[in-house]
C-alpha positions in Angstrom: -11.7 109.4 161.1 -13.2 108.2 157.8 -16.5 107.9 157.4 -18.0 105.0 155.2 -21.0 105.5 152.7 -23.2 103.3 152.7 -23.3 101.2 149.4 -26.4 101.5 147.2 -27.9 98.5 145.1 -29.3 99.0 142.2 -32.9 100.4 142.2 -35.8 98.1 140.2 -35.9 100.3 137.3 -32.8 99.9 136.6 -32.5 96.3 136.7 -35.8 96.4 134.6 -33.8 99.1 132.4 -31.0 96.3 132.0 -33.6 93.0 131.3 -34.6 95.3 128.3 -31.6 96.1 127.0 -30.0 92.1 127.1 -33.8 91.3 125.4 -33.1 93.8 122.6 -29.0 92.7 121.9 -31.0 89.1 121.7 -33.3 89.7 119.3 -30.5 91.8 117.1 -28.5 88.8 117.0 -30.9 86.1 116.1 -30.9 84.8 112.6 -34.2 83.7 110.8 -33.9 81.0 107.9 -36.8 81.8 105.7 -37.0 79.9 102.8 -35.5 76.4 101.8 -31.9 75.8 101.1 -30.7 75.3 98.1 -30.4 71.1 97.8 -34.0 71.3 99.0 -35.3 73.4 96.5 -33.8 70.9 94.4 -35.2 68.1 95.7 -39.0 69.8 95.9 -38.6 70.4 92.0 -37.7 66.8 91.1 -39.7 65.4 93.4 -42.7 67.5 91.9 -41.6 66.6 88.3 -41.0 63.0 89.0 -44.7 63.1 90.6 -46.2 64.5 87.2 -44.7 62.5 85.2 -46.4 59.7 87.3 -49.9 61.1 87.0 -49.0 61.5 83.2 -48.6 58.3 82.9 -51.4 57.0 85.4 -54.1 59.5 82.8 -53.0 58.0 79.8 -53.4 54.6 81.2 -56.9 55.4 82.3 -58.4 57.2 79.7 -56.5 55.5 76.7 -54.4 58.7 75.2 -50.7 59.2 74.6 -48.9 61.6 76.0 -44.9 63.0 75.7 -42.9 65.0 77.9 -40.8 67.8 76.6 -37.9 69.1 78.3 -35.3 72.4 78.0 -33.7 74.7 79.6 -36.5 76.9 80.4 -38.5 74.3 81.4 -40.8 71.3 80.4 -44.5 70.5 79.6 -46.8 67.5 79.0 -48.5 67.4 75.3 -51.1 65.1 73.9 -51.8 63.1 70.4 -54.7 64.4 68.8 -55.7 64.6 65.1 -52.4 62.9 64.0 -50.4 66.0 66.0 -49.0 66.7 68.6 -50.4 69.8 71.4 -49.3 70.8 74.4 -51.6 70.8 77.6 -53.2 73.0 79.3 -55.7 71.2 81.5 -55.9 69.4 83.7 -53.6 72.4 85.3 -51.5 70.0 87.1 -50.3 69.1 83.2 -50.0 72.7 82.4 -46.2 74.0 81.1 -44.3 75.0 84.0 -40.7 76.6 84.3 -37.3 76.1 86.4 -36.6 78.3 88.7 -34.1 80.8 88.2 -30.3 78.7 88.4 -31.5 75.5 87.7 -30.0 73.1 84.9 -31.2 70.3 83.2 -29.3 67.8 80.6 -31.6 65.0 79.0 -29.8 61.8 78.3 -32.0 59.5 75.8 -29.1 57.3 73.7 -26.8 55.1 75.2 -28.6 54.1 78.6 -27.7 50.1 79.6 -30.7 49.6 81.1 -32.6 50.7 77.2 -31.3 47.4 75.3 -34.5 45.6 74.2 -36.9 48.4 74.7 -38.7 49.1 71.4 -39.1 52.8 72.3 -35.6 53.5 72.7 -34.6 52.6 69.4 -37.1 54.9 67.2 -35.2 58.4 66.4 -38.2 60.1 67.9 -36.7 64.0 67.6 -36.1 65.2 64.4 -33.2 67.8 64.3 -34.1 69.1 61.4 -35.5 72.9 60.9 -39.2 71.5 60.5 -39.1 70.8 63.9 -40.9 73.4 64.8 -43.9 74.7 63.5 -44.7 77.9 61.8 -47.2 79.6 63.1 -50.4 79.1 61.0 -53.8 80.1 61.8 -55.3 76.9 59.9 -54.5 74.5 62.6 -56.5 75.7 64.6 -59.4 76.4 61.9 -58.7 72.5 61.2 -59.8 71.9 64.4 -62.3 73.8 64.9 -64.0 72.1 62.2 -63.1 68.6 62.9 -64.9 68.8 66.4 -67.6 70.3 64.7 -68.2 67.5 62.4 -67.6 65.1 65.0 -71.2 66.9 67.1 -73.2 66.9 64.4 -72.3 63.4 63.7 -72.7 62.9 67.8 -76.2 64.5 67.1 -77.2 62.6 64.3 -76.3 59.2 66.2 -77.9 60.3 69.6 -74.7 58.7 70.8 -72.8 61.6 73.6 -69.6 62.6 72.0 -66.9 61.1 73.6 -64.7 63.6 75.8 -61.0 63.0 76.6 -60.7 65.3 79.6 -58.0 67.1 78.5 -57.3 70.7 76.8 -54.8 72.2 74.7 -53.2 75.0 73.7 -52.8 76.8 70.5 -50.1 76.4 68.8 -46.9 78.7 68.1 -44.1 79.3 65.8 -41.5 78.0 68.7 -43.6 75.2 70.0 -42.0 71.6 69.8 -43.1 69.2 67.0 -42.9 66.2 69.3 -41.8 65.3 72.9 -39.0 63.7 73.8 -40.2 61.1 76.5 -43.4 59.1 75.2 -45.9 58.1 78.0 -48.4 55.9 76.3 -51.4 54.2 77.3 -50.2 50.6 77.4 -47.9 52.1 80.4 -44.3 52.4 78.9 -42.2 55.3 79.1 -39.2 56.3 76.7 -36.0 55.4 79.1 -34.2 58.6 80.0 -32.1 59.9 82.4 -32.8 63.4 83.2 -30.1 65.5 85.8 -31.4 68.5 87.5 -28.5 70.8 89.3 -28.6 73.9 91.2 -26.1 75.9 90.1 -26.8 79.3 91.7 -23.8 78.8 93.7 -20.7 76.9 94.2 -21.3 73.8 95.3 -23.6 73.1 92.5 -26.4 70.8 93.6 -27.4 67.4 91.8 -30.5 65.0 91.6 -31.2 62.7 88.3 -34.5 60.9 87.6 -34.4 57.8 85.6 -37.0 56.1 83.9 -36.4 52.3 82.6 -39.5 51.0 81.0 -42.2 52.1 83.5 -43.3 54.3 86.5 -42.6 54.5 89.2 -39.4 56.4 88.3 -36.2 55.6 90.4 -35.1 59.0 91.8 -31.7 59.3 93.3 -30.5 61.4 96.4 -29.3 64.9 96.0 -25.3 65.2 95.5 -23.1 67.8 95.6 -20.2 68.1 93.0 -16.9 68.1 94.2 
């Protein structure tokens, strides 16, 4: 005669024992995205650019100045004409330099645009090429300036009249700095028509956006692409 065991279930720590181990295989396998992909990033740094260059142009508009926009591969910054040159700026900070980040690409078209015929701006040779393009580093710039806002308080204080204030500061500048922009944002509202592309090219696909600017703001951005 066989005699039958009686079957055993399984015992509340152990199920409690198995609950723990299925929540810790979960949480092994569950992947979290931290950060923004890569045609996002690229459309968060032309969208921030193509809002700059707005307020650039909305400032000079308002208080009367004229502005540039310089671009490379590094990055770009906003400069101001004072005392027949030109500087770059430093406040307000949302006009301060800024740089890509690391992978990006820019390529600056300025000749040759369809939509530039008949635009007076696009037909002055506004970058020179040649070597004194840049300026050397010289101490008496700055000396220069010192003393031309110096004259211009004592003759505020002779006058009684305030001395008028643009708002804006600038930076010294250096041996490397550019001797003029590239894209002109003047006070009467026009803008030098460009067509600037931005990629992504950490990694294959490489990831496109262009910003294009026809006589005015707002500028007409396009959606991101991916090269084939």
């Amino acid at each position: 005669m066989t005699t039958r065991l009686p079957r055993q279930g399984f015992t509340l720590v152990e199920v409690l024992l198995v609950i723990l181990l299925i929540g810790m295989l979960a949480v092994s396998v569950v992947v979290s995205f931290s950060g923004d992909s890569r045609d996002q990033r690229l459309s968060k740094e032309t969208e921030q650019l193509q809002q700059l260059i707005q307020l650039a142009s909305e400032t000079a508009m308002l208080k009367q100045q004229e502005l540039g926009l310089f671009i490379n591969a590094e990055g770009y910054r906003f400069m101001l004409f004072k005392d027949d040159k030109w500087h770059s700026i430093s406040q307000p900070k949302a006009l301060r330099p800024r740089q890509f980040p690391a992978g990006f690409a820019v390529e600056l078209e300025l000749e040759g645009l369809e939509w530039s015929e008949g635009n007076l701006l696009s037909q002055v040779e506004w970058q020179d090429d040649e070597e004194d393009a840049l300026f050397e580093e010289n101490s008496f710039d700055e000396i220069a300036q010192k003393k031309q806002q110096e004259k211009q308080q004592q003759q505020a204080e002779k006058t009684g009249q305030p001395q008028l204030t643009t708002g804006f500061e600038t930076l010294p500048r250096q041996k490397r700095d550019p001797r003029l922009p590239q894209v002109f944002i003047l006070s009467s509202g026009e803008i030098t028509p460009f067509l600037l592309s931005i990629s992504e090219q950490s990694d294959r696909p490489v990831w496109r956006q262009e910003l294009k600017a026809v006589f005015s703001i707002p500028l007409e951005r396009s959606e991101v692409s991916r090269d084939r």
